[in-house]
C-alpha positions in Angstrom: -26.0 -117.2 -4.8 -22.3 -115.9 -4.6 -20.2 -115.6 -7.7 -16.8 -117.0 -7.1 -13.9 -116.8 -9.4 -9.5 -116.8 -9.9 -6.7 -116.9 -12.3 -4.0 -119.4 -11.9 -2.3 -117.1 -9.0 -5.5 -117.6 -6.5 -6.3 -120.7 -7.5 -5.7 -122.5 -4.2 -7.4 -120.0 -2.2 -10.6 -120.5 -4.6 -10.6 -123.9 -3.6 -10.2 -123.3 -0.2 -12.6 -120.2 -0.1 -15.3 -122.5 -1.2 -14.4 -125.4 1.6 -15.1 -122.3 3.4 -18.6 -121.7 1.9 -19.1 -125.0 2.0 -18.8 -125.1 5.6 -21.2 -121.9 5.9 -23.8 -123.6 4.0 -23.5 -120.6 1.2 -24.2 -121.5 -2.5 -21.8 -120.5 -4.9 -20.8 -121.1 -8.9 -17.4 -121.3 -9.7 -16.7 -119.0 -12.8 -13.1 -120.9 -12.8 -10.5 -121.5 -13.8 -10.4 -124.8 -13.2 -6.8 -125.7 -12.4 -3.4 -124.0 -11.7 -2.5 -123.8 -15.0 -1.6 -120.3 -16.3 -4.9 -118.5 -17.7 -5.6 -114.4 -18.6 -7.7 -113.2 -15.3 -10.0 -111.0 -17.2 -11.6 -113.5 -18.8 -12.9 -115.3 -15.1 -13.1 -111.7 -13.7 -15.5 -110.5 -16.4 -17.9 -114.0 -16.4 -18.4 -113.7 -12.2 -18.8 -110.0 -12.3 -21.3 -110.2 -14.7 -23.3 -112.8 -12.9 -23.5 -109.8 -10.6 -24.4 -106.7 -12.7 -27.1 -108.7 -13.9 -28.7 -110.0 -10.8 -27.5 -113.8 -11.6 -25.7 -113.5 -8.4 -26.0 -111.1 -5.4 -22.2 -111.1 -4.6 -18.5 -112.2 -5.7 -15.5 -112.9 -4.5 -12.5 -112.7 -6.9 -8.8 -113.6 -6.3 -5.9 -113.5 -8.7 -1.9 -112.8 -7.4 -2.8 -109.5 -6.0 -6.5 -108.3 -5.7 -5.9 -105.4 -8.0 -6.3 -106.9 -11.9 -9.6 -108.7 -11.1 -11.0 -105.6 -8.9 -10.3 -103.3 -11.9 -12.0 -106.0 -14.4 -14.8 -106.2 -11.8 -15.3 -102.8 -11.8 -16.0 -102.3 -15.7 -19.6 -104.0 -14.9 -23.0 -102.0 -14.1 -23.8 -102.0 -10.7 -20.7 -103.3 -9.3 -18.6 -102.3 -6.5 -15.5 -104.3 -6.2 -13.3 -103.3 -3.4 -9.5 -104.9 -3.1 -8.9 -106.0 0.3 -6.1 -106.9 2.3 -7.0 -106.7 6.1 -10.5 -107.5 7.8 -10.8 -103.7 8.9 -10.7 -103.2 5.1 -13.3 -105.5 4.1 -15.9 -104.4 6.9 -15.1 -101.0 6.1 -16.0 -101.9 2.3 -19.4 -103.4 3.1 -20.1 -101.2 6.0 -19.6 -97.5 3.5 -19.4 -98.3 0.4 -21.9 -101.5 0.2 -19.4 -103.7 -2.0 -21.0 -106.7 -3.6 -17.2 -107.8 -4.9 -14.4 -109.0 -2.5 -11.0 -109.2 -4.3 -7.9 -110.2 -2.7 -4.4 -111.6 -3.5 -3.3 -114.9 -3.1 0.4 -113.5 -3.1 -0.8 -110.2 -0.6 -2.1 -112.0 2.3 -2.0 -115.7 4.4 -4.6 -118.1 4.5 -5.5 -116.9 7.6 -5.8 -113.2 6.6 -8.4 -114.3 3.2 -10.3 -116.6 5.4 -10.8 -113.8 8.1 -11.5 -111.3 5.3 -14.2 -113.7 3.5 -16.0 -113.7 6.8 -16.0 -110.3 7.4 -17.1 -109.5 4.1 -20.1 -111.8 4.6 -21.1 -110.8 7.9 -20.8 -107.2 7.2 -24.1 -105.0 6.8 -24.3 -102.0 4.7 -24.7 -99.3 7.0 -26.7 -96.8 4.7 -27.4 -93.5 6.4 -25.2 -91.1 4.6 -23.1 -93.5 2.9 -26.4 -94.8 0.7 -26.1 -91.1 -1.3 -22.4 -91.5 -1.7 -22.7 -95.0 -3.3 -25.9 -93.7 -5.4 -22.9 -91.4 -6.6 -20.9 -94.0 -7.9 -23.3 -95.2 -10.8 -23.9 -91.6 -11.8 -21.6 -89.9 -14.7 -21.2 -86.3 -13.4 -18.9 -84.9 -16.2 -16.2 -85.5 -14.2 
């Protein structure tokens, strides 16, 4: 089950992200919002990433104007890994080393086109483990630092 989630700014490319799902016979749960109307993006940010720090879900996607307020949000959750993305080279590159389980992207950053090429590769994109599975071990682990 995917998480999928947006403020007001990536609301159409929520609904067309899961016409897209649809299409790839994924399941999904809509965190909302539910319309255009203007809403606070942590507060659908925080509900789908959740689902995924506690198992409820195995991945998200998140999209807000930018990418960047629901990746932070995102990334306040155990066991997430949210990675902003703006190009499909970025997306593979987030699955492939750093084994994200949380797409962000901007509705304002990129074309249809560009999200619906990202959501792809972002779902057809293995981790590659190898030496990136002690690096993202890393991640979870408060060194002092």
């Amino acid at each position: 089950m995917l998480a999928i989630a947006s403020d007001h700014a990536g609301f159409a490319y929520k609904e067309k992200t899961k016409t897209l799902l649809d299409s790839l016979h994924i399941e999904y749960r809509d965190f909302g919002t539910k319309t255009p109307e203007a809403v606070d993006y942590p507060d659908y940010g925080h509900a789908a990433a959740q689902a995924v720090s506690d198992g409820t879900c195995s991945e998200g996607i998140l999209i807000c104007g930018t990418g960047i307020g629901m990746s932070i949000v995102a990334n306040k959750h155990a066991g997430v890994r949210a990675a902003e993305c703006t190009s499909e080279d970025g997306a593979e590159l987030a699955r492939k080393h750093n084994n994200a389980n949380i797409l962000c992207f901007g509705e304002r950053l990129v074309t249809w086109d560009t999200a619906e090429a990202i959501v792809q590769k972002f779902l057809t994109t293995p981790f590659e483990e190898g030496r990136h599975s002690d690096r993202v071990k890393k991640i979870h682990t408060l060194t002092g630092c």
